[in-house]
C-alpha positions in Angstrom: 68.6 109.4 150.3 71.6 111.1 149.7 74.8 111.4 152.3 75.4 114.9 153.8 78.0 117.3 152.5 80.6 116.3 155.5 80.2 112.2 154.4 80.8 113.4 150.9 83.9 115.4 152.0 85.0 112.6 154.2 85.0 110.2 151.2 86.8 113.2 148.9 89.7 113.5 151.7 90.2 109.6 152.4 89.8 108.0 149.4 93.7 108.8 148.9 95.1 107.9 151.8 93.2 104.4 151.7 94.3 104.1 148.0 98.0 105.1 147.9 99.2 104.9 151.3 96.8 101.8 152.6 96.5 100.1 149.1 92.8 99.5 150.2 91.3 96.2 148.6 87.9 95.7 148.4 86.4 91.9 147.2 82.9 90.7 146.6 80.9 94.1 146.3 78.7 92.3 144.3 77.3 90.9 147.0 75.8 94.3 148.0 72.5 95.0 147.1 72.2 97.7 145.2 69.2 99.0 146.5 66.6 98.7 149.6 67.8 98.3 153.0 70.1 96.0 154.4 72.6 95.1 157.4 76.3 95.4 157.0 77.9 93.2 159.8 81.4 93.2 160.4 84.0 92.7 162.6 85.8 95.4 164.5 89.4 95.6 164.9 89.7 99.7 165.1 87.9 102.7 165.1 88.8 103.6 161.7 86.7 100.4 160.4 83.6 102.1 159.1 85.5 104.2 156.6 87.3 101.4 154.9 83.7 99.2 155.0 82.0 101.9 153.6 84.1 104.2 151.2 84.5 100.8 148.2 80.5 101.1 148.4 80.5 105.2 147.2 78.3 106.9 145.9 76.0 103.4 145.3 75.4 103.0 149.0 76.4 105.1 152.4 76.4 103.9 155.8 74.2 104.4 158.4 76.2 103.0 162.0 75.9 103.3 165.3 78.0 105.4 167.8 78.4 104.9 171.5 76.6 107.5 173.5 79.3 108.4 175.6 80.7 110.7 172.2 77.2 112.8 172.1 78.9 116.2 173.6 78.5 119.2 171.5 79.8 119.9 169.3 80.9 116.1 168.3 77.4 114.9 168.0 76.7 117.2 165.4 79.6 115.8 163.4 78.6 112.2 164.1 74.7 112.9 163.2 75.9 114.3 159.9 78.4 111.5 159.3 75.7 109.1 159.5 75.6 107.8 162.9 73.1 107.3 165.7 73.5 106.6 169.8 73.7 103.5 171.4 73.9 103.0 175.0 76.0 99.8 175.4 76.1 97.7 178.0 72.4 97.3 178.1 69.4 96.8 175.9 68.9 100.1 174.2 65.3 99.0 172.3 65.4 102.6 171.1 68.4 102.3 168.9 67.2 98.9 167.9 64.5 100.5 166.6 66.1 103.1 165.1 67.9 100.8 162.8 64.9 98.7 162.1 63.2 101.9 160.3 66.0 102.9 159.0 66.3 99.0 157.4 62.8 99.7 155.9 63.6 103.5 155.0 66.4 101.9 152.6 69.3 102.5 154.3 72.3 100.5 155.0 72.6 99.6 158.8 76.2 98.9 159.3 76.9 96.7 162.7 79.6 95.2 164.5 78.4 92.7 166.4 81.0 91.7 168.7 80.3 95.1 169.7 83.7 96.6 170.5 86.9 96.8 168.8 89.1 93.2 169.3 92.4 94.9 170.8 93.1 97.5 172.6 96.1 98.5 174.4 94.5 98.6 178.3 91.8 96.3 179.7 88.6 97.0 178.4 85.2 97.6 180.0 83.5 96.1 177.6 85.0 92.4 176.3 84.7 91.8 172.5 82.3 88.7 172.0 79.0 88.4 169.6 75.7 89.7 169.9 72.5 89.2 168.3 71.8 92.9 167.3 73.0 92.6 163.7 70.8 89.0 163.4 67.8 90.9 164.7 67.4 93.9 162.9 67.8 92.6 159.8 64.8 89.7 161.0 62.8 92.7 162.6 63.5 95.2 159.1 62.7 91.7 157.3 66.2 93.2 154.8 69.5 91.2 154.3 72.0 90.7 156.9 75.4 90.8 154.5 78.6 89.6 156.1 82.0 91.6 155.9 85.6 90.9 156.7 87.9 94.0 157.4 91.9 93.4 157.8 94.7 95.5 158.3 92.6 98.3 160.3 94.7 97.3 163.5 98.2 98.2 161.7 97.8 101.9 161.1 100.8 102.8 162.4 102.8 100.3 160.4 101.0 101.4 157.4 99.6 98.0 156.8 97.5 96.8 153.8 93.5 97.2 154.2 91.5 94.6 152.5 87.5 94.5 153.0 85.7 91.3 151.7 81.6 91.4 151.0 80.1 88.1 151.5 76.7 86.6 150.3 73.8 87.5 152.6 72.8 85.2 155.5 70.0 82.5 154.8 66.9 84.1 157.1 64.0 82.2 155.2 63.6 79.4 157.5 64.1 81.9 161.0 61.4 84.4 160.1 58.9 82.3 161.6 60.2 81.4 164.6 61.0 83.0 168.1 62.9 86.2 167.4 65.7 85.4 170.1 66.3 82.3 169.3 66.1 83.0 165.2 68.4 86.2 166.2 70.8 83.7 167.8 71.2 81.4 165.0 71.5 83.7 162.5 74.1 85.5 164.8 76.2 81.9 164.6 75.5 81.6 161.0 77.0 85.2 160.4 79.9 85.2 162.7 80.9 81.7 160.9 80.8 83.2 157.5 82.7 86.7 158.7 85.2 84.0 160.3 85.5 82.4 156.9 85.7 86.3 155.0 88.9 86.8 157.7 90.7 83.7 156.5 89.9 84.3 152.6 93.4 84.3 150.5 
């Protein structure tokens, strides 16, 4: 399960900018497995988030993440497909993107999700409001894989050429939920993982 050529290059090219210009810092990798599938879950302060969640994990792990559908226009979704990503129609319950990541869990991969499901700020009103849902929680319940927890800072301060940190925290306790209802397991393990990402944010 190796990334294509253009997630390769897209490491190559922005490994230095993160480095040098960004000072990227990346804490608690260990955390990661190092095989078998998983769910990354993070939150989302900018589009740029996926590269600086997924380039400390190179070459061990790549990302798989979804991409709003609204960006599937040739020739963009040809670009997307080969960086990784997959459609999701948001705003309603797209089972078939759900799925997706489920076999994709299974396959190996790492699922990456944000699931507040938008960025936090923006500079007009947005459609869709930031807030948590369950998607992350029931993948990884579904895939019956990890649902790791990830902080990213510093993503929202481009321009200023702020500092990027990313911090990797133990995966969520599941045991006890696999047996029960899946929405309300995927709800409690939503509030377990948004409390530890919460706790990633403030870590010193």
């Amino acid at each position: 399960m190796r990334p294509s050529v253009l997630y390769r290059l897209a490491v190559f090219l922005s490994l230095p900018f993160l480095r040098f210009i960004f000072h990227l810092e990346a804490h608690g990798k260990e955390h990661v497995p190092p095989d078998g599938g998983f769910v990354l879950a993070a939150n989302h302060n900018s589009n740029f988030d996926p590269w600086p969640l997924g380039v400390p994990l190179y070459p061990r792990r790549y990302l798989r993440f979804m991409a709003k559908s609204e960006l599937y226009w040739v020739p963009l979704k040809y670009v997307l497909a080969a960086g990784g990503a997959f459609p999701v129609r948001r705003g309603e319950k797209d089972e078939q993107a759900i799925q997706t990541a489920v076999e994709l869990c299974r396959a190996g991969h790492c699922v990456v999700m944000f699931p507040e499901g938008t960025r936090r700020r923006k500079g007009l009103r947005k459609k869709w409001e930031a807030r948590a849902h369950s998607g992350a929680a029931r993948i990884a319940l579904l895939a019956g894989v990890p649902l790791v927890p990830a902080a990213i800072r510093g993503t929202d301060g481009l321009r200023r050429l702020a500092r990027i940190r990313v911090d990797y925290g133990p995966a969520i306790a599941l045991d006890d939920l696999r047996d029960r209802d899946i929405r309300d397991a995927s709800q409690e393990a939503t509030e377990r993982l948004m409390s530890e990402i919460h706790r990633l944010e403030q870590a010193p």
